[in-house]
One Martini backbone bead per residue (centre of mass of N, CA, C, O) as a GRO file, in nm:
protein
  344
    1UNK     BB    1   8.688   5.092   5.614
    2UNK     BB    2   8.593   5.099   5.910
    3UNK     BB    3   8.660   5.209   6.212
    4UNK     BB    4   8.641   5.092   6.523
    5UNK     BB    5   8.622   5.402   6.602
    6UNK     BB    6   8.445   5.696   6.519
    7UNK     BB    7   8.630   5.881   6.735
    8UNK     BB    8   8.933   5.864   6.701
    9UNK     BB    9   8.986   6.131   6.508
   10UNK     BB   10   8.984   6.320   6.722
   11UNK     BB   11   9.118   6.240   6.955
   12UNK     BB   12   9.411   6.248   6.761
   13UNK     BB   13   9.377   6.538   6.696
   14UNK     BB   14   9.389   6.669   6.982
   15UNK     BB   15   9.611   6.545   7.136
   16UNK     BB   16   9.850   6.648   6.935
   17UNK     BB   17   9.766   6.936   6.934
   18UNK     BB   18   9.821   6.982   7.228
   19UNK     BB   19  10.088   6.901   7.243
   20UNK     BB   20  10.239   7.061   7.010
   21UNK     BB   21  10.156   7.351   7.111
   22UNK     BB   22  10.396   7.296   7.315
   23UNK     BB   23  10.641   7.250   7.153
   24UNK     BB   24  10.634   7.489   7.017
   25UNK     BB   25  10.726   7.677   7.300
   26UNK     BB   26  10.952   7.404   7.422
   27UNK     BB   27  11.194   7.280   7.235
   28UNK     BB   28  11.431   7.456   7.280
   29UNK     BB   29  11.459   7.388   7.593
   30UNK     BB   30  11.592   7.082   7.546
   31UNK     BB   31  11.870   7.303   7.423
   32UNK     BB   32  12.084   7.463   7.510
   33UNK     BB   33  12.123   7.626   7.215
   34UNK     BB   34  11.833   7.704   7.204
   35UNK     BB   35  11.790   7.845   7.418
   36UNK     BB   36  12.006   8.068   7.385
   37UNK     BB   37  11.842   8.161   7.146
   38UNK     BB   38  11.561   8.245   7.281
   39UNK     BB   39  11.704   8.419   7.497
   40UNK     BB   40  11.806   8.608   7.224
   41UNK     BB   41  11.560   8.597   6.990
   42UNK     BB   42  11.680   8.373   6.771
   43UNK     BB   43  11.430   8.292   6.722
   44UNK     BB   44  11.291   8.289   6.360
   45UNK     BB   45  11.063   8.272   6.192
   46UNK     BB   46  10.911   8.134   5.884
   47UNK     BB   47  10.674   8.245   5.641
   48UNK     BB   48  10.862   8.211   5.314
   49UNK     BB   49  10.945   8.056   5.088
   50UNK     BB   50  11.200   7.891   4.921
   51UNK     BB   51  11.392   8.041   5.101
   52UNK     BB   52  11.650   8.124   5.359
   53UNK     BB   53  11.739   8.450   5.490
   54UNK     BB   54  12.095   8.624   5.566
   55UNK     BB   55  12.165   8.895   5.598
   56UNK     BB   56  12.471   9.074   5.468
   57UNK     BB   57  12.760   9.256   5.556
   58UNK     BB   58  13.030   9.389   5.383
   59UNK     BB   59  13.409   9.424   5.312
   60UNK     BB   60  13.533   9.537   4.949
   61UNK     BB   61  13.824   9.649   4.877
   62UNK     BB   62  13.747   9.707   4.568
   63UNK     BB   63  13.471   9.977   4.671
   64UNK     BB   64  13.604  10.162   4.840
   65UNK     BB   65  13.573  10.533   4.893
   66UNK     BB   66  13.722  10.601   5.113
   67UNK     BB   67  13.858  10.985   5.197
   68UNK     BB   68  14.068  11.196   5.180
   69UNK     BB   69  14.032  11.568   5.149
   70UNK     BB   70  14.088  11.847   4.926
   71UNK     BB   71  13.854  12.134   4.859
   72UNK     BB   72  13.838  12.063   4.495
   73UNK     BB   73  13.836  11.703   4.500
   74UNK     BB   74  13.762  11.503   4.399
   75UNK     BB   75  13.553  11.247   4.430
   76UNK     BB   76  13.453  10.926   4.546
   77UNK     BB   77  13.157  10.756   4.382
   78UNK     BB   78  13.173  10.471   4.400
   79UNK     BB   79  12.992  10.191   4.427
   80UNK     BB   80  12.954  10.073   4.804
   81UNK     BB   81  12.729   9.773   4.835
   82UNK     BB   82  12.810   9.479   5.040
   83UNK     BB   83  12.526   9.342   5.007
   84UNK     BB   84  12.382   9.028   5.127
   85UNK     BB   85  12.308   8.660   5.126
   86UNK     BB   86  12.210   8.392   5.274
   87UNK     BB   87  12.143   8.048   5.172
   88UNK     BB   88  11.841   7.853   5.288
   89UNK     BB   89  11.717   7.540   5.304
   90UNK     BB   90  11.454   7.349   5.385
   91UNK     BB   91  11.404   7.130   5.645
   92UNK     BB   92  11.245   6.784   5.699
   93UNK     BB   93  11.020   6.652   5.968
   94UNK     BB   94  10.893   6.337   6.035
   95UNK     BB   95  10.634   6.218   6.279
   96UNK     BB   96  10.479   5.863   6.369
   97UNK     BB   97  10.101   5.799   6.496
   98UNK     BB   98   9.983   5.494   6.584
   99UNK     BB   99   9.625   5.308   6.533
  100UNK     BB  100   9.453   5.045   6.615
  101UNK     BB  101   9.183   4.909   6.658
  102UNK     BB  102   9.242   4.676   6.878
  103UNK     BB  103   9.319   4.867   7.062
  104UNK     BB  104   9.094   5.072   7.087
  105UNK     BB  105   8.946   4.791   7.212
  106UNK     BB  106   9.126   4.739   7.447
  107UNK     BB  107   9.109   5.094   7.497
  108UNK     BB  108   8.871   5.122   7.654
  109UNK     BB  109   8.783   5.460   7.658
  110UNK     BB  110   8.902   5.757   7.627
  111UNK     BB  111   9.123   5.809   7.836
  112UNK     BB  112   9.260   5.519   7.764
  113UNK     BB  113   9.334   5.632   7.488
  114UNK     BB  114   9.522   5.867   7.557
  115UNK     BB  115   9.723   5.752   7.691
  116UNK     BB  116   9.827   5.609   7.477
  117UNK     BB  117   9.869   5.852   7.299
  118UNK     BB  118  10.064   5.990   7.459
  119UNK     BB  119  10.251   5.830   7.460
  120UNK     BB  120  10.353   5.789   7.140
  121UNK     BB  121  10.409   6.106   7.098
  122UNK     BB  122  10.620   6.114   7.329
  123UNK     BB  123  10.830   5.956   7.103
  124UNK     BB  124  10.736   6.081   6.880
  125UNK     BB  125  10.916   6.389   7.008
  126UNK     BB  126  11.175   6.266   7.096
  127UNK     BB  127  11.293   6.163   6.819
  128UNK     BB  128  11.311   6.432   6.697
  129UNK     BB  129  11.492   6.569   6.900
  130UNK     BB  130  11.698   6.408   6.878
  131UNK     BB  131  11.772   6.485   6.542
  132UNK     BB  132  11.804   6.764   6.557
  133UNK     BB  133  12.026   6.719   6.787
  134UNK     BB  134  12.232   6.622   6.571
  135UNK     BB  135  12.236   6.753   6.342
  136UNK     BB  136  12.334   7.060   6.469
  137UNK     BB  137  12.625   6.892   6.401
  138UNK     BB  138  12.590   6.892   6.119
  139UNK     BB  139  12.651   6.944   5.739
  140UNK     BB  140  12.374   6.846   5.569
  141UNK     BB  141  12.415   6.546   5.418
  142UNK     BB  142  12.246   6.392   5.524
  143UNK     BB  143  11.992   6.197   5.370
  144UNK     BB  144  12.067   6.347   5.094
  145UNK     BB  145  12.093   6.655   5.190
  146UNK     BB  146  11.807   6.669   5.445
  147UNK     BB  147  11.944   6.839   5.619
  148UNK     BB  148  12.063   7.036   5.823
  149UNK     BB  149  12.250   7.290   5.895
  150UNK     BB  150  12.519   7.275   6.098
  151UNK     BB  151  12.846   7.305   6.293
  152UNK     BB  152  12.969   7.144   6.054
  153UNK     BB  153  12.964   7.413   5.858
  154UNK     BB  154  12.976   7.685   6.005
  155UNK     BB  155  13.211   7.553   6.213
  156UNK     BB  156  13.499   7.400   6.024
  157UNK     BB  157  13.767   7.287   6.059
  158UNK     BB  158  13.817   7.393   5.728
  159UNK     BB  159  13.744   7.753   5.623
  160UNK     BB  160  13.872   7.730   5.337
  161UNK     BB  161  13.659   7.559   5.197
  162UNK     BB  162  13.359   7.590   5.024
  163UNK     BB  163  13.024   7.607   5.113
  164UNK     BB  164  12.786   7.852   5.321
  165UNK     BB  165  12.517   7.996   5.217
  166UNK     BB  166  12.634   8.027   4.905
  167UNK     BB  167  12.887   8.121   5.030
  168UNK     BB  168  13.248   8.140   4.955
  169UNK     BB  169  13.548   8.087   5.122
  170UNK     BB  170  13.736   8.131   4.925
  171UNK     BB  171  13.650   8.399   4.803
  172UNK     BB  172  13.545   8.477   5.142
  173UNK     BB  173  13.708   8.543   5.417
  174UNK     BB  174  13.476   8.668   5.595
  175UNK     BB  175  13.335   8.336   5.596
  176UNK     BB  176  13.524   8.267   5.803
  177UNK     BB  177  13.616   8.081   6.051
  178UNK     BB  178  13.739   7.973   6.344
  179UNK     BB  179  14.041   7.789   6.426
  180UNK     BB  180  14.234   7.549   6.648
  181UNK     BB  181  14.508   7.361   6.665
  182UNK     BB  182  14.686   7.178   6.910
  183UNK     BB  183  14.926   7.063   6.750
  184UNK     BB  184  14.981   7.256   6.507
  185UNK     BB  185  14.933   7.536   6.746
  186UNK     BB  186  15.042   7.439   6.985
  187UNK     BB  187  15.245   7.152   6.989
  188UNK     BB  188  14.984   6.988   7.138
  189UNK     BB  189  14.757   6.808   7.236
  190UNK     BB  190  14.457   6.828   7.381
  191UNK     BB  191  14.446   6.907   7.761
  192UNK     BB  192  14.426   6.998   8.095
  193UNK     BB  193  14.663   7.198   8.095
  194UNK     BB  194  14.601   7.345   7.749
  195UNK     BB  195  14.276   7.443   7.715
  196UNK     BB  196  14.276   7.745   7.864
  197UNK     BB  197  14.446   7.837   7.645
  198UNK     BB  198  14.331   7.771   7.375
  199UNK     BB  199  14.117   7.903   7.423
  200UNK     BB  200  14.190   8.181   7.398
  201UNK     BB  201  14.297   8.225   7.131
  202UNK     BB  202  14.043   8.175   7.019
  203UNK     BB  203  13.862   8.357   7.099
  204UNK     BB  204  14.032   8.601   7.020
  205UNK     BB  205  14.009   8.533   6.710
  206UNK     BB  206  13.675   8.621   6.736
  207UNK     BB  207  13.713   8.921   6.801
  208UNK     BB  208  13.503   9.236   6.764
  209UNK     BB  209  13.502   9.435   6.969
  210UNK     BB  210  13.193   9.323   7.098
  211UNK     BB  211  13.245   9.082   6.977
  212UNK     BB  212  13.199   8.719   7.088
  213UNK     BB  213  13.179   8.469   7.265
  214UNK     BB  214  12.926   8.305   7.403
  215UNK     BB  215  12.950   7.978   7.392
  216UNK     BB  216  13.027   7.663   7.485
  217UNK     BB  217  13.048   7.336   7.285
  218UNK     BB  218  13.133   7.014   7.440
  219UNK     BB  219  13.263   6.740   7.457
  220UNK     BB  220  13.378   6.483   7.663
  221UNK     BB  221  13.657   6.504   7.623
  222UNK     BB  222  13.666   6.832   7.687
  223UNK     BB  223  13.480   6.850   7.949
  224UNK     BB  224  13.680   6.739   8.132
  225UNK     BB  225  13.937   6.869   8.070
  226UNK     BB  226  13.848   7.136   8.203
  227UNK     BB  227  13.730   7.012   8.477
  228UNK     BB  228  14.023   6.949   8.564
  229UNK     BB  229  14.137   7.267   8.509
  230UNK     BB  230  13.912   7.344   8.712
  231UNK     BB  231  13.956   7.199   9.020
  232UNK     BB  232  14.063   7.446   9.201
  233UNK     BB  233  13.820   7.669   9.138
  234UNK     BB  234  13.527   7.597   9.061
  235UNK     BB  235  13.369   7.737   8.759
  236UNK     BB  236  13.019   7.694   8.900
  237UNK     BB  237  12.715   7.803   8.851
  238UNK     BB  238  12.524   7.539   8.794
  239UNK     BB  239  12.409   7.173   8.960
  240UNK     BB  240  12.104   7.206   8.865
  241UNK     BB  241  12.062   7.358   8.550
  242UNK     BB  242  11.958   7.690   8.606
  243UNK     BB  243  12.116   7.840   8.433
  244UNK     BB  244  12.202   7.964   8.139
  245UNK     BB  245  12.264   7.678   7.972
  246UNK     BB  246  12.075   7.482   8.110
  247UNK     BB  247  11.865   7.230   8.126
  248UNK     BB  248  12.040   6.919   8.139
  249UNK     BB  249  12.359   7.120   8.131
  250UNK     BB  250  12.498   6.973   8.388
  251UNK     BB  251  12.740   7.141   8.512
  252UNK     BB  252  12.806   7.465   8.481
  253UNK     BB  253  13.052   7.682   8.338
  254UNK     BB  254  13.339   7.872   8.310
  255UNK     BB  255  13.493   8.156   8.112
  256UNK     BB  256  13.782   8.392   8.133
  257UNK     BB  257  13.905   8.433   7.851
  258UNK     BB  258  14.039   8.706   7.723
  259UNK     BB  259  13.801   8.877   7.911
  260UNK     BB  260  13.608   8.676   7.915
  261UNK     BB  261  13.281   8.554   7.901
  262UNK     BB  262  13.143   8.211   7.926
  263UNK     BB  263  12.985   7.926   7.859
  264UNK     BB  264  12.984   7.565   7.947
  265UNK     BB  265  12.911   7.280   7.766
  266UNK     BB  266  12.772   6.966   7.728
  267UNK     BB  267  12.727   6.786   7.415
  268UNK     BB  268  12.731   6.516   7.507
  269UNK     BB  269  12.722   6.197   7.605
  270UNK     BB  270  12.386   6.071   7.659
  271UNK     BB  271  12.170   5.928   7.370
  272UNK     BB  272  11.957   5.919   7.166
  273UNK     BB  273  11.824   5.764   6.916
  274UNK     BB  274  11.796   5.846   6.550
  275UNK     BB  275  11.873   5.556   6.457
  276UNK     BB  276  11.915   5.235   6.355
  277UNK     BB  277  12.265   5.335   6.390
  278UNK     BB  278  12.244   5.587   6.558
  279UNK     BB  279  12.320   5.638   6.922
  280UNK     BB  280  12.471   5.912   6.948
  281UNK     BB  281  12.620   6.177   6.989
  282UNK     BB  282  12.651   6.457   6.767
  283UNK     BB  283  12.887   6.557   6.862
  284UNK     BB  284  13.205   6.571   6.799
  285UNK     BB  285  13.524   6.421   6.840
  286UNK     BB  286  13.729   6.646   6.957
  287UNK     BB  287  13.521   6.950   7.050
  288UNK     BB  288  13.484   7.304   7.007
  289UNK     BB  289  13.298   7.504   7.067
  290UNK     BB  290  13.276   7.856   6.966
  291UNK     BB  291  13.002   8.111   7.047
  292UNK     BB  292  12.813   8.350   6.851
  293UNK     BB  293  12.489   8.379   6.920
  294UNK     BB  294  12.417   8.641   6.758
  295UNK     BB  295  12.463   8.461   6.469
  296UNK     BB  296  12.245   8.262   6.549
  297UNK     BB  297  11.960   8.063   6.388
  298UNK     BB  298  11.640   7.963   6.444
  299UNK     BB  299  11.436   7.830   6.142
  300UNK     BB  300  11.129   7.808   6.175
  301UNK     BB  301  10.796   7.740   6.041
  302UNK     BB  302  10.534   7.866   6.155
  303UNK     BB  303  10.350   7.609   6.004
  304UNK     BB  304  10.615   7.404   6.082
  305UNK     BB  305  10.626   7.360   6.469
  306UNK     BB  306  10.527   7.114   6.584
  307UNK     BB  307  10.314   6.997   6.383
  308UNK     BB  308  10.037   6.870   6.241
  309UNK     BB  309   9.983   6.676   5.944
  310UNK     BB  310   9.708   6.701   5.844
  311UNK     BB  311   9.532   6.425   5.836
  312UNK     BB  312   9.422   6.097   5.877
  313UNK     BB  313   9.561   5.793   5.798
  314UNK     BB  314   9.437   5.542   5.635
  315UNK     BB  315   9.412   5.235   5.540
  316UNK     BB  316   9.272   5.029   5.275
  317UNK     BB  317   9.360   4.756   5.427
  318UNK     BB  318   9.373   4.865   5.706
  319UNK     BB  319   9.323   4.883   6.082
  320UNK     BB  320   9.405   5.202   6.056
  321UNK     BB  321   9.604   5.499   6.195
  322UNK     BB  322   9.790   5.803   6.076
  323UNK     BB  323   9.998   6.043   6.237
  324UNK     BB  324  10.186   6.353   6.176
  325UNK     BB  325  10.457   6.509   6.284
  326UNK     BB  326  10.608   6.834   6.206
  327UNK     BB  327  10.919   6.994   6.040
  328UNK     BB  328  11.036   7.328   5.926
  329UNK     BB  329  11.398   7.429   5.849
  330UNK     BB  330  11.675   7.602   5.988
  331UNK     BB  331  12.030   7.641   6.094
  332UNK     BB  332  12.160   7.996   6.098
  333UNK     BB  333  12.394   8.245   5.956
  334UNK     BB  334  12.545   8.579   5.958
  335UNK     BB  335  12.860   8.545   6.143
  336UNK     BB  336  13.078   8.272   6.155
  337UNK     BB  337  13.362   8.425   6.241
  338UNK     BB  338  13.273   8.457   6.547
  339UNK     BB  339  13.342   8.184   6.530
  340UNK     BB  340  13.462   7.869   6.686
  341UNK     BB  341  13.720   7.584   6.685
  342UNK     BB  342  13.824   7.301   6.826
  343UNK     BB  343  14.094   7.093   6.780
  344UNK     BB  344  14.366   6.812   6.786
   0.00000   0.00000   0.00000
């Protein structure tokens, strides 16, 4: 069946196209930590392959050689080359556009017809942004496994067990985050009184030479906590936007606990619904990440970062087509150990 205007197949390829564009040059910036991904460098596409992987050196105590010698000493030249990688796997995400031939006819003019076409684009580019943006707080077994990997893999409760990036947290201590919590490790529940002792032992536990936490991501109840616990102080870097931690995640706050200064965002907050079930933000219910973005990657599929998939799909049976937007790709991390979690 031939569709009700022969030219709406281009209208909605160059509309989509164009739309598309544009998001994948901005849509870093619609969330603070993918922003400061962004601007140290750390989005990095991926060109192929099966897997992304995320090279990593570590220290071996079982192969070290070095050591002192004197004279005519035979050395130690046993092999000591601790290099492996991190492996993930590609997660895909993909919304659809749709229109009807009777739209079609009821928007005529081509005008008339893009207008349409831009909100309806409009709301699945806000869709994927909602979903990747709740995802990135989960551990990626969401929707039988096929989600990306968060920042609730990456920088767990319990860093203690389990597998990462291929790689076994029992088995290897050095690949283990770092986590502080309140009751247990502090003696009382975490409050305003006592969030920004917590963060300084946290912080420090995340130290070696120059590496350090730069960006805090707290849910609302840590947020809140924060906020009244520098209430007399003030530390306030910007009340619109404008400063380092982004657009829509202010007023950013700063922290300046064990020597170091770093960047406090709410990941909380009102949510836009990601699925028919969730409509909550994805941060969890307190929680505060400490990050050292050094070691974090958006690493999306440079073929496939929200851009068209394929060509238009008409129904066999119905006056309609259907336009995909697609995303794949993964957050990844090559040193984990440099962050923690705060937690209740």
């Amino acid at each position: 069946m031939a569709f009700a205007n022969s030219n709406v197949s281009d209208i909605i390829a160059t509309t989509i196209q164009s739309r598309s564009e544009e998001l994948a040059d901005n849509f870093t910036n619609n969330n603070a930590l993918l922003r400061r991904l962004k601007k140290k460098g750390n989005v990095r596409p991926v060109t192929g392959g099966n897997l992304i992987l995320e090279e990593i050196a570590y220290t071996d105590s079982t192969t070290i050689n070095v050591n002192s010698y004197s004279g005519y000493e035979v050395l130690n030249i046993a092999p000591n080359s601790p290099i492996s990688a991190a492996q993930f796997n590609f997660a895909q995400y993909a919304g659809a556009t749709s229109i009807s031939g009777l739209e079609v006819l009821q928007n005529s003019g081509k005008e008339a017809l893009i207008d349409l076409l831009e909100g309806r684009i409009k709301v699945t580019e806000g869709q994927l942004m909602n979903r990747l943006d709740y995802d990135m707080y989960q551990d990626g077994t969401g929707n039988s496994s096929k989600n990306i990997v968060g920042l609730a893999l990456a920088i767990p409760d319990d860093p203690t067990t389990g597998t990462y990036g291929g790689i076994s947290r029992v088995s290897y201590n050095f690949w283990r985050s770092q986590y502080y919590r309140g009751v247990t490790d502090g003696g009382a529940a975490v409050s305003s009184a006592n969030i920004a002792s917590y963060m300084t032992t946290l912080a420090l536990r995340c130290v070696r030479g120059s590496d350090k936490p730069d960006l805090w991501v707290m849910d609302s109840t840590y947020y809140g906590f924060y906020v009244n616990a520098l209430t007399s102080i003030q530390r306030i870097s910007s009340s619109d936007g404008s400063g380092a931690a982004g657009m829509g995640f202010g007023p950013e706050l700063r922290f300046y606990g064990g020597g170091m200064s770093s960047d406090v965002i709410l990941g909380g907050g009102i949510s836009g619904a990601v699925s028919s079930t969730q409509t909550t933000s994805g941060e969890p219910s307190a929680h505060a990440y400490a990050l050292n973005t050094n070691y974090l990657f958006y690493r999306p599929h440079k073929d496939r970062n929200f851009v068209p998939i394929g060509g238009e799909r008409q129904s066999v049976n119905q006056d309609a087509i259907v336009k995909l937007t697609g995303w794949a790709g993964n957050m990844t991390s090559c040193g984990p150990q440099f962050s923690g979690v705060l937690i209740a």
